[in-house]
N, CA, C and O atoms as a Maestro MAE file, in Angstrom:
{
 s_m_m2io_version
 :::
 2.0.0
}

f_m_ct {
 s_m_title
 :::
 protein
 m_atom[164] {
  # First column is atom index #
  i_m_mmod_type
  r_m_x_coord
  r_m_y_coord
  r_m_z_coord
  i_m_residue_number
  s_m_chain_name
  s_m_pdb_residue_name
  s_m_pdb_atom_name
  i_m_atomic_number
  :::
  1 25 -5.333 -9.093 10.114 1 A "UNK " " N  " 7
  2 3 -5.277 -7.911 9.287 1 A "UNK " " CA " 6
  3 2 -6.636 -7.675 8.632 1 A "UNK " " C  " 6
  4 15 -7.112 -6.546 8.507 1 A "UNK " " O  " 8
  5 25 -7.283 -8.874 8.188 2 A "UNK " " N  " 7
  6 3 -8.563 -8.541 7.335 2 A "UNK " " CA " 6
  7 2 -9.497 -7.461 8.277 2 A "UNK " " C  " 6
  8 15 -10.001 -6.398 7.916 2 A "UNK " " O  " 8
  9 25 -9.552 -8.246 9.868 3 A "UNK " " N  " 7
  10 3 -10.747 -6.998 10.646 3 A "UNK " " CA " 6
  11 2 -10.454 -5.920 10.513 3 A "UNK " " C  " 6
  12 15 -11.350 -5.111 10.271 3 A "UNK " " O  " 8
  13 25 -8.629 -5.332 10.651 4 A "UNK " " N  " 7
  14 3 -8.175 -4.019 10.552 4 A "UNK " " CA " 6
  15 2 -8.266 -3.382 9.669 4 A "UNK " " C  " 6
  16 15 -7.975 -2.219 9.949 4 A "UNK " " O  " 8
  17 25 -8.552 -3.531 8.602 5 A "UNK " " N  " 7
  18 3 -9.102 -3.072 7.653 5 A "UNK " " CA " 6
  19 2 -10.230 -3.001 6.538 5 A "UNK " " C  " 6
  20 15 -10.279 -2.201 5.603 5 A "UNK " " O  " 8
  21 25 -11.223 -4.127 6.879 6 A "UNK " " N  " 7
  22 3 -12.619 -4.684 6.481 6 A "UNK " " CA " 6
  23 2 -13.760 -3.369 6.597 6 A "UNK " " C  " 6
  24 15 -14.295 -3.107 7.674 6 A "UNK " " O  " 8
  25 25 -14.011 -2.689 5.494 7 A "UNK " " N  " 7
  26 3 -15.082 -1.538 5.393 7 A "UNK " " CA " 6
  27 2 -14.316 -0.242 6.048 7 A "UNK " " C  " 6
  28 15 -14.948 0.535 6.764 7 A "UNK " " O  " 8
  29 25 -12.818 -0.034 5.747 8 A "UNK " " N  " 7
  30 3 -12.010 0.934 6.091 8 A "UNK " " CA " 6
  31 2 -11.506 1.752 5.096 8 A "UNK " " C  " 6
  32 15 -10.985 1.132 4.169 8 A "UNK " " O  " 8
  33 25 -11.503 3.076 4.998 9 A "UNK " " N  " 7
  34 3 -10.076 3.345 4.131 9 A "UNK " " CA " 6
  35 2 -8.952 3.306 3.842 9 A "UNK " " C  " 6
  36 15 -8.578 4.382 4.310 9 A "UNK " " O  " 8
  37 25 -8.140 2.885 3.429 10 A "UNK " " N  " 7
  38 3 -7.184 3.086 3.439 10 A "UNK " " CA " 6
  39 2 -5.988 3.287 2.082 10 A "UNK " " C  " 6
  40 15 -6.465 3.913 1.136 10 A "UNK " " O  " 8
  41 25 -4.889 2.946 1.945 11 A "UNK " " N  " 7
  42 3 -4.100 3.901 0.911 11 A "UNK " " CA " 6
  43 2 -3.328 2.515 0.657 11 A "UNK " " C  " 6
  44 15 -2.803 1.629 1.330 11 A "UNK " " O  " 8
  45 25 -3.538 2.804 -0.589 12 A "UNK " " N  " 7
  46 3 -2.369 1.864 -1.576 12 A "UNK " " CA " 6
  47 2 -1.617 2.854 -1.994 12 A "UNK " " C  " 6
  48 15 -1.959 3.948 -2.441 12 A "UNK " " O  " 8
  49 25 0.079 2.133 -1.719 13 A "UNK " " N  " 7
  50 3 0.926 2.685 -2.342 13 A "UNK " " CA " 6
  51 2 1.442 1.883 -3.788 13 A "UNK " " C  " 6
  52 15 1.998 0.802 -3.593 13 A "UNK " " O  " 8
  53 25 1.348 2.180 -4.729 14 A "UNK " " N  " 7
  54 3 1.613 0.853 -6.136 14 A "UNK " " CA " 6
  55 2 3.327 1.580 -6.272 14 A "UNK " " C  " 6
  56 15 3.723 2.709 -5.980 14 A "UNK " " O  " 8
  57 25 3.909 0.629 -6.722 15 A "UNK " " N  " 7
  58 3 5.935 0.987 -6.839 15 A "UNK " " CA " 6
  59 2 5.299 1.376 -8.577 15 A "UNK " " C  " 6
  60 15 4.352 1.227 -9.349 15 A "UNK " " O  " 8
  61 25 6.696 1.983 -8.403 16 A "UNK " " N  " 7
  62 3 6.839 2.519 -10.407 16 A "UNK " " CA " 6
  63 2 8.261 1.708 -10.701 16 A "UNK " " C  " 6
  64 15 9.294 1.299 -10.171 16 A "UNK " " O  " 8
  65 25 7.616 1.777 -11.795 17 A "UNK " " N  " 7
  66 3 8.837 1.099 -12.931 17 A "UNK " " CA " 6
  67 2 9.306 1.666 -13.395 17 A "UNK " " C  " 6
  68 15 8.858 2.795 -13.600 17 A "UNK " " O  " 8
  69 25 10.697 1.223 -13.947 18 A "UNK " " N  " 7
  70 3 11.852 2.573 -14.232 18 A "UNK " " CA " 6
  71 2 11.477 3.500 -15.524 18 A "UNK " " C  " 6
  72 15 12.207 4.481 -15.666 18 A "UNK " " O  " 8
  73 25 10.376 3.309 -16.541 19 A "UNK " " N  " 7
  74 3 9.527 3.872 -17.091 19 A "UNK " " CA " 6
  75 2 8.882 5.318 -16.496 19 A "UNK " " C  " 6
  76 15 8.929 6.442 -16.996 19 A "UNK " " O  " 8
  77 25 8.398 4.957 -15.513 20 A "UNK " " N  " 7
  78 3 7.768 6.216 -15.057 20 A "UNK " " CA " 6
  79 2 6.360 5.518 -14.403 20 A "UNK " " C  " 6
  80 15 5.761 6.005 -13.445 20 A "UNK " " O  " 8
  81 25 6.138 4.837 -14.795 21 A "UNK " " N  " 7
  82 3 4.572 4.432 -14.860 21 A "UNK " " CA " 6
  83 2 4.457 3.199 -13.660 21 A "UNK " " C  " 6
  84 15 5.294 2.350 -13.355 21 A "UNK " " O  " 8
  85 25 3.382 3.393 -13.226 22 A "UNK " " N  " 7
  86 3 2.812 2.387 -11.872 22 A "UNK " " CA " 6
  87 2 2.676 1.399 -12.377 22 A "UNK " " C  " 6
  88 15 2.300 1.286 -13.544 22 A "UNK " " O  " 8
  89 25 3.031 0.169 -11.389 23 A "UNK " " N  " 7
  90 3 2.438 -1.299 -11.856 23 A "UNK " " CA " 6
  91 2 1.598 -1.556 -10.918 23 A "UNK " " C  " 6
  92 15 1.410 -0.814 -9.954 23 A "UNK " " O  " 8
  93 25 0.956 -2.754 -11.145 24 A "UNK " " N  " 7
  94 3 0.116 -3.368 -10.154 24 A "UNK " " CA " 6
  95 2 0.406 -3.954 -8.976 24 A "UNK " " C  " 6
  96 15 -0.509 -4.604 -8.469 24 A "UNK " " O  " 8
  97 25 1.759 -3.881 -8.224 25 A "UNK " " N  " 7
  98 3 2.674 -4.572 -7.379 25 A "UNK " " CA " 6
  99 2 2.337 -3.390 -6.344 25 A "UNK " " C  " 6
  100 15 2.605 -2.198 -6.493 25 A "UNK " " O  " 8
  101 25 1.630 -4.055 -5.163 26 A "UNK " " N  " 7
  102 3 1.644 -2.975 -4.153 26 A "UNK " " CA " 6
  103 2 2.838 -2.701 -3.463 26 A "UNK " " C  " 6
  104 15 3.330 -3.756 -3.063 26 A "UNK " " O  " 8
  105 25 3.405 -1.861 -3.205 27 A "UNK " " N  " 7
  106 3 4.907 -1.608 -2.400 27 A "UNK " " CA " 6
  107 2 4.450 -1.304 -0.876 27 A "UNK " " C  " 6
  108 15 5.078 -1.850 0.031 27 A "UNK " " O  " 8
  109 25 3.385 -0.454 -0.583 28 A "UNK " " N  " 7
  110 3 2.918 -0.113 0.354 28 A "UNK " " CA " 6
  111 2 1.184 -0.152 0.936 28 A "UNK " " C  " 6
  112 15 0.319 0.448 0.297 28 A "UNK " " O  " 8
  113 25 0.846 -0.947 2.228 29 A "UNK " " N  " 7
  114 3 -0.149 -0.113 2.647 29 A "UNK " " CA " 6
  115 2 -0.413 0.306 3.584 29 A "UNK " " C  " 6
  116 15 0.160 -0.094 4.598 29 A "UNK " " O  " 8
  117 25 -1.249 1.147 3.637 30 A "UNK " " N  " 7
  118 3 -1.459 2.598 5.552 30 A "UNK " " CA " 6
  119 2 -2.749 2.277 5.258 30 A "UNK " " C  " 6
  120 15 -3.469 1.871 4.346 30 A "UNK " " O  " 8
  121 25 -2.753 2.710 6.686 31 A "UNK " " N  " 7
  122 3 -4.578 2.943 7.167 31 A "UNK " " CA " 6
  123 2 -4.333 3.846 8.159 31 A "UNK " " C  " 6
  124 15 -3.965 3.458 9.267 31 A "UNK " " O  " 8
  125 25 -4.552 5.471 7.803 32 A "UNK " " N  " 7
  126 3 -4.770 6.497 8.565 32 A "UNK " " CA " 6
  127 2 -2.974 6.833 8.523 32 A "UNK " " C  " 6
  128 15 -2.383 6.691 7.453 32 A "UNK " " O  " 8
  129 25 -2.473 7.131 9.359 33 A "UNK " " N  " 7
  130 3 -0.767 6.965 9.194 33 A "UNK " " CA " 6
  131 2 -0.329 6.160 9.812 33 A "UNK " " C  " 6
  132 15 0.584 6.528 10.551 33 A "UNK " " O  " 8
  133 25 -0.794 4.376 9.867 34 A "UNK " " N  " 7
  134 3 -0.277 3.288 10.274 34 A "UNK " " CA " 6
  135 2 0.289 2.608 9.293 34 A "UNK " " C  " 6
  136 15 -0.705 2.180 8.706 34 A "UNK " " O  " 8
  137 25 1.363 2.151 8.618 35 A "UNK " " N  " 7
  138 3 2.014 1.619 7.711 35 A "UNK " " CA " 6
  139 2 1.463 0.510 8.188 35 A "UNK " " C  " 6
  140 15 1.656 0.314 9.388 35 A "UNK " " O  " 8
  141 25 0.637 -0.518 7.428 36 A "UNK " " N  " 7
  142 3 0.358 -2.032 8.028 36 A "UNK " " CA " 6
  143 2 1.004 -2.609 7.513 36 A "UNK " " C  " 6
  144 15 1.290 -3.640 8.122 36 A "UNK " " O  " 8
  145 25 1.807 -2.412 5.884 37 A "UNK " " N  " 7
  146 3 2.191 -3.586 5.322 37 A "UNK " " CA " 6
  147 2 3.687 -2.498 4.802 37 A "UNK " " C  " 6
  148 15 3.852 -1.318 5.112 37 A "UNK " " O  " 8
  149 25 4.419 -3.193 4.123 38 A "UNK " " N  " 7
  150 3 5.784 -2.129 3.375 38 A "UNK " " CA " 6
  151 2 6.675 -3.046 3.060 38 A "UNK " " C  " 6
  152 15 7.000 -3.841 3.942 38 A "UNK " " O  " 8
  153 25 7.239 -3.142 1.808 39 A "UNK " " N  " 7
  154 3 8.525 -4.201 1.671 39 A "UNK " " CA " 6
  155 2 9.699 -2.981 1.850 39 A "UNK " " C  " 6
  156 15 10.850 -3.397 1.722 39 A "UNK " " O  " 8
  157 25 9.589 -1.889 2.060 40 A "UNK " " N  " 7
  158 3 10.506 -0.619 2.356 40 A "UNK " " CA " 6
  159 2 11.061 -1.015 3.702 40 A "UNK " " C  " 6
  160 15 10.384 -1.286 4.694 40 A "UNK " " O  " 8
  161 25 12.217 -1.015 3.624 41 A "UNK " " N  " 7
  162 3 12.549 -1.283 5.151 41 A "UNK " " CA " 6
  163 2 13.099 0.032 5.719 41 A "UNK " " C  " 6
  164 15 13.438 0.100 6.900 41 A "UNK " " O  " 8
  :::
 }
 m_bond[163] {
  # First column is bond index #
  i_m_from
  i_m_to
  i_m_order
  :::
  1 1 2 1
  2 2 3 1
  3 3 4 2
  4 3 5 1
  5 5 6 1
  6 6 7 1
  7 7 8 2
  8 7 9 1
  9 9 10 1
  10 10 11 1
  11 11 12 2
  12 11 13 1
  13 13 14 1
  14 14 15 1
  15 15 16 2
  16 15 17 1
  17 17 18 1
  18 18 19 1
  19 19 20 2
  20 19 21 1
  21 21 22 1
  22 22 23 1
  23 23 24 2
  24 23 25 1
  25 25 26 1
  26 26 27 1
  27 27 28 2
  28 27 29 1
  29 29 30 1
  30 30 31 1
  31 31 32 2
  32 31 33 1
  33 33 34 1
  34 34 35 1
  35 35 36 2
  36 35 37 1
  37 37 38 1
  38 38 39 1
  39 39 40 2
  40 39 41 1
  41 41 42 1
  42 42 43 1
  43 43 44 2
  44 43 45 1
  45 45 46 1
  46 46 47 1
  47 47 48 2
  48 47 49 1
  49 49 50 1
  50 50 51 1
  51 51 52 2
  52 51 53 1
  53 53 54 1
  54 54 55 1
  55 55 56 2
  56 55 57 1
  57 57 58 1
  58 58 59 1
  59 59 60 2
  60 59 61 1
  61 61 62 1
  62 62 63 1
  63 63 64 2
  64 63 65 1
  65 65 66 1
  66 66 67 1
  67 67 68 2
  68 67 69 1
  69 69 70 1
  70 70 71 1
  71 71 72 2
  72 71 73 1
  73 73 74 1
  74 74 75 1
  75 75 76 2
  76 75 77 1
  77 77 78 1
  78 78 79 1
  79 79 80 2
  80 79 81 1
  81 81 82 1
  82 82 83 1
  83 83 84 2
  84 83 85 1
  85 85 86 1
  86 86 87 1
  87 87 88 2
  88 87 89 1
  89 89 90 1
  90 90 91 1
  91 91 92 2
  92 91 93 1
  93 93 94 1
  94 94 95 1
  95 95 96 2
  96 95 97 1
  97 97 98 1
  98 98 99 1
  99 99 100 2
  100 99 101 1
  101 101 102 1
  102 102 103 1
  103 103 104 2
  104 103 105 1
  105 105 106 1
  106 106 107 1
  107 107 108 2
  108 107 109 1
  109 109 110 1
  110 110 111 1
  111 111 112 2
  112 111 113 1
  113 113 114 1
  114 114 115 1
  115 115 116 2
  116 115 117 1
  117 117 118 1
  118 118 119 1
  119 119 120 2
  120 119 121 1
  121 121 122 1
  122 122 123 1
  123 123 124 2
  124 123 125 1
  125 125 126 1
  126 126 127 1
  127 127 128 2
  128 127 129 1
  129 129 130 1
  130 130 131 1
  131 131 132 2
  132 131 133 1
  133 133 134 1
  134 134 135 1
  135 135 136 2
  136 135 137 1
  137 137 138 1
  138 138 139 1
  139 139 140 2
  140 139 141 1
  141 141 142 1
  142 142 143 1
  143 143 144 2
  144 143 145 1
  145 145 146 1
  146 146 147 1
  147 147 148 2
  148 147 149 1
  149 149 150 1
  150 150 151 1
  151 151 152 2
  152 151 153 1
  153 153 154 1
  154 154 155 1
  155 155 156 2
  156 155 157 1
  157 157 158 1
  158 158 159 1
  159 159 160 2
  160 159 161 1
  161 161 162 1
  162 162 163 1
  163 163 164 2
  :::
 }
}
């Protein structure tokens, strides 16, 4: 995974808390519209 994405863009998705507000817990990440990572099943 590191080469696939090493000097790339790509998109963090951060989850929200029942607050409203983002935490630091990534839920998701893409690179381009490849989901590489997701605890979303």
């Amino acid at each position: 995974m590191k080469n696939k994405v090493l000097n790339k863009k790509d998109a963090l998705h951060l989850a929200k808390i029942s607050t409203g507000m983002s935490s630091n817990h990534i839920a998701q990440m893409s690179l381009g519209q490849e989901v590489i990572y997701t605890e979303f099943n």
